[in-house]
C-alpha positions as CSV (number, residue, x, y, z in Angstrom):
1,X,96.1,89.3,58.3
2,X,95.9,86.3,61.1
3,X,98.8,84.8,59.2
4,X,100.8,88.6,59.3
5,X,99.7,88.8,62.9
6,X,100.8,85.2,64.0
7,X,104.8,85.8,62.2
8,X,104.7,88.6,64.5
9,X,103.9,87.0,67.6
10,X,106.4,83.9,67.2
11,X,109.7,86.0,67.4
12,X,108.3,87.7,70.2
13,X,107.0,84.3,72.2
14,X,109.7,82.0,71.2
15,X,112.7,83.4,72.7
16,X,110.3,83.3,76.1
17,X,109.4,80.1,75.4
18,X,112.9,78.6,75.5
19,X,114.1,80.3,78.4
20,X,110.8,78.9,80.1
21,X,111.8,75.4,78.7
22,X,115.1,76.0,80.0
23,X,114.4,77.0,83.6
24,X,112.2,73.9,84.1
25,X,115.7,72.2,84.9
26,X,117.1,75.4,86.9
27,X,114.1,75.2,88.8
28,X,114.4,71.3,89.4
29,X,117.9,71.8,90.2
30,X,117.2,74.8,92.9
31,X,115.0,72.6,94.4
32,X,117.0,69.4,94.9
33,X,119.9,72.5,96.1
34,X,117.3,73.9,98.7
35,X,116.7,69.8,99.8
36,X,120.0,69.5,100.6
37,X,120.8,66.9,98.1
38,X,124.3,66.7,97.0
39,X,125.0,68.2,93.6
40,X,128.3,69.3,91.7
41,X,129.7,72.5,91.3
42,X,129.0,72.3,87.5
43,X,125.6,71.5,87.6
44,X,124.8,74.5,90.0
45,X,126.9,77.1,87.9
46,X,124.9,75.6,85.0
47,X,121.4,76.4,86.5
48,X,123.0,79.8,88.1
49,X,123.4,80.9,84.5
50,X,120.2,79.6,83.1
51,X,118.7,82.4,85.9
52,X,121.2,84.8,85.4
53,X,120.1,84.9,81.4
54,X,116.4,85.0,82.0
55,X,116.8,87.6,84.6
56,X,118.1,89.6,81.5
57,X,114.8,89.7,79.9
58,X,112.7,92.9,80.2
59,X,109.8,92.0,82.3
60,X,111.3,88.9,83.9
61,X,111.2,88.0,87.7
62,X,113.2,89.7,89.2
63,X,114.2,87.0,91.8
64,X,115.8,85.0,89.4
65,X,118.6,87.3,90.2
66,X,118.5,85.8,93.9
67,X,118.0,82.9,92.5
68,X,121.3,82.9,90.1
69,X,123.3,84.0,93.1
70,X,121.9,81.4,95.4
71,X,123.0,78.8,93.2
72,X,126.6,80.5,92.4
73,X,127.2,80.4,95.8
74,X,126.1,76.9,96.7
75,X,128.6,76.5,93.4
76,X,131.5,78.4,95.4
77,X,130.9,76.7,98.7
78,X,131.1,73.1,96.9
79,X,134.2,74.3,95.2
80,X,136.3,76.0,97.7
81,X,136.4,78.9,95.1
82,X,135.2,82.4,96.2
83,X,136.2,84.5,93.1
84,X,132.7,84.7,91.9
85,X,131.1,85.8,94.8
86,X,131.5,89.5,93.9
87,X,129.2,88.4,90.9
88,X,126.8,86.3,93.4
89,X,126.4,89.8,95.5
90,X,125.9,92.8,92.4
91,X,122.7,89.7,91.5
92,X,121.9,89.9,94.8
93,X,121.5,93.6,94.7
94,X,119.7,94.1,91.9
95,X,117.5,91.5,93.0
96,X,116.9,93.3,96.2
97,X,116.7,96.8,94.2
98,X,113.8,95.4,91.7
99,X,112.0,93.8,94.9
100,X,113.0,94.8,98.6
101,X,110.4,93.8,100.8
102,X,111.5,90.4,99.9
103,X,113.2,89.0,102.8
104,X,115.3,86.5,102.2
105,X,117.5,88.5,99.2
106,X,118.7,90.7,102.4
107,X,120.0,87.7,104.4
108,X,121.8,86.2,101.7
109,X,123.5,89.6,100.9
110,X,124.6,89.1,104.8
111,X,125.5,85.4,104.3
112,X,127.5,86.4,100.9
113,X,129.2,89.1,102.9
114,X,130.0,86.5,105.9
115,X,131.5,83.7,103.1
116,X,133.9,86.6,101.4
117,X,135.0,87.8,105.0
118,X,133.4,91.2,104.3
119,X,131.3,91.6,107.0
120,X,131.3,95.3,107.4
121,X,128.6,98.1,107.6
122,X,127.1,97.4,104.2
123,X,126.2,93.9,105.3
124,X,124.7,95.8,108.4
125,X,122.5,97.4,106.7
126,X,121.4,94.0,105.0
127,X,121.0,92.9,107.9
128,X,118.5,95.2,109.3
129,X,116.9,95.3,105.8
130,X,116.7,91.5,106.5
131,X,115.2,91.6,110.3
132,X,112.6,94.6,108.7
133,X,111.2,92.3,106.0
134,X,111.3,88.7,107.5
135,X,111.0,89.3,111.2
136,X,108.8,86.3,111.5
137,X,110.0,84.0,108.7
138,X,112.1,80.8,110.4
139,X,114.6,80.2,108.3
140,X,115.7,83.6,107.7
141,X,116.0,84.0,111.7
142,X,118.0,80.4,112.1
143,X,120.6,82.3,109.6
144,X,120.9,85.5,111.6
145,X,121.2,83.3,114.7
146,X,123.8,81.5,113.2
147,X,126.1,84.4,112.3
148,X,124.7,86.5,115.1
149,X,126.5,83.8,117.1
150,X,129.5,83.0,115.2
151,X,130.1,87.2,115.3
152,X,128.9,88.1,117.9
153,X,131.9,90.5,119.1
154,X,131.6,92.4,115.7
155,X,127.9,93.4,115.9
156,X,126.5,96.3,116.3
157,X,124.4,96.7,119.2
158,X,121.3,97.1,117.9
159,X,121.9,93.4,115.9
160,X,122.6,92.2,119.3
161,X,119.3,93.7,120.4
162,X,117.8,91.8,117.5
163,X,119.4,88.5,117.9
164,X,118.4,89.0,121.8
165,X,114.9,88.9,120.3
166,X,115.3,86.4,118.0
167,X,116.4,83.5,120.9
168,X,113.7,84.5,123.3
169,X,111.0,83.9,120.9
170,X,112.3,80.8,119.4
171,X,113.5,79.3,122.6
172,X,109.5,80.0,123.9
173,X,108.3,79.3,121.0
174,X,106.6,75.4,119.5
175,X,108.2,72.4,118.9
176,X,109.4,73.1,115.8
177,X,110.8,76.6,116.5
178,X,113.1,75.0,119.5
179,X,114.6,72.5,117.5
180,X,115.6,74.9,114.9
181,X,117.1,76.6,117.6
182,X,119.0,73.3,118.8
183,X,120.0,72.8,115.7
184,X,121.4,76.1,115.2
185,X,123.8,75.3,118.6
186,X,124.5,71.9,117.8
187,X,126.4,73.4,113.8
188,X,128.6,76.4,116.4
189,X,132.0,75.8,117.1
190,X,132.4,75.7,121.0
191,X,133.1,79.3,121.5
192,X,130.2,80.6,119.6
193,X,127.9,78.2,121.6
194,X,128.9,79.2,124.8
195,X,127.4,82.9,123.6
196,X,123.8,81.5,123.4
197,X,122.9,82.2,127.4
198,X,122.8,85.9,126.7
199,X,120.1,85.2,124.3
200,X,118.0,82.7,126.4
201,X,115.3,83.8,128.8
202,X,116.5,82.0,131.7
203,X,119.9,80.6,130.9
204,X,120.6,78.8,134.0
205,X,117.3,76.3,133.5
206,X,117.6,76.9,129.5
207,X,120.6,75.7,128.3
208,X,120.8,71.9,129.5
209,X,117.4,71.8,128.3
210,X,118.7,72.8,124.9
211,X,122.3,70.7,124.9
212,X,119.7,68.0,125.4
213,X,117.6,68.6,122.4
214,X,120.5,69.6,120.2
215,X,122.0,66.0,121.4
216,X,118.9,64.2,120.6
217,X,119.2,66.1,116.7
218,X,120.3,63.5,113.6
């Protein structure tokens, strides 16, 4: 009976087994990606599809369909190609279908949007998906900044509102949360930097104070 039992347990734990053993190096890889350590195009589609597989399974996490697409599109940036991000934003849906209060899936449906030049009421629903679930997480709100900025004209004015929001309580917030803020500035093209005194509490004071910081950022 044990012996019956245990040859029908092995086809059912083995095929999880292996795709366990082989998102050990997704994982490793999404790691180094998230680090910002320099890796090939073909080593991040690699992993992308190691996630995209076990996302597959019945039962499996479902972020390792944000997880698939965050690598495809590291993939796509590295390469200059942007075919595949129409692939990298159906993962990111069903991601954010099988879990939605998770955060970050919404901003990277924004940033996906933003890479393809698609920026359009979809992605502003994202968006406010993305301010409605990570309202207080940092590097979500650096990302919105960042767009917020670089669109600015575009936006809706309740994203406006937001990223209004967004300034004033990183600019009054710690250490930490003002140089994320410089650093934001300091990656803008000129244009897009001049936009940050609407979102400053006292722009006048505020901004030399931040060219200064952003100036003293590696």
């Amino acid at each position: 009976m044990l012996g019956a039992a245990a040859l029908l347990i092995i086809p059912i734990a083995l095929p999880s087994f292996l795709t366990d053993v082989r998102l050990t190096d997704a994982h490793l890889i999404r790691w180094n990606a998230e680090r910002n350590v320099d890796l090939n195009e073909v080593t991040l589609r690699r992993a992308s599809l190691r996630y995209e597989e076990a996302a597959r399974h019945s039962g499996a996490d479902p972020l390792n369909w944000e997880r698939s697409a965050l690598l495809a599109m590291l993939a796509a940036e590295a390469s200059g190609q942007t075919g595949e991000l129409g692939i990298v934003r159906q993962n990111l849906i069903r991601s954010a279908m099988l879990a939605p209060s998770h955060g970050t899936v919404w901003t990277r449906l924004v940033y996906v949007d933003y890479l393809a030049g698609n920026l359009d009421e979809k992605s502003y629903r994202a968006w406010r998906m993305a301010s409605l679930t990570s309202r207080l997480e940092f590097d979500e709100m650096k990302i919105r900044l960042w767009l917020g900025l670089l669109r600015w004209p575009d936006l809706p004015p309740d994203i406006k509102v937001d990223l209004v929001s967004i300034g004033k309580m990183l600019w009054s917030g710690n250490a930490s949360a003002r140089k994320g803020m410089a650093g934001v500035y300091k990656s803008l093209p000129e244009i897009s930097r001049a936009r940050i005194n609407l979102l400053l509490p006292n722009a006048e004071k505020d901004i030399p104070a931040l060219e200064a910081l952003a100036r003293s950022l590696p």
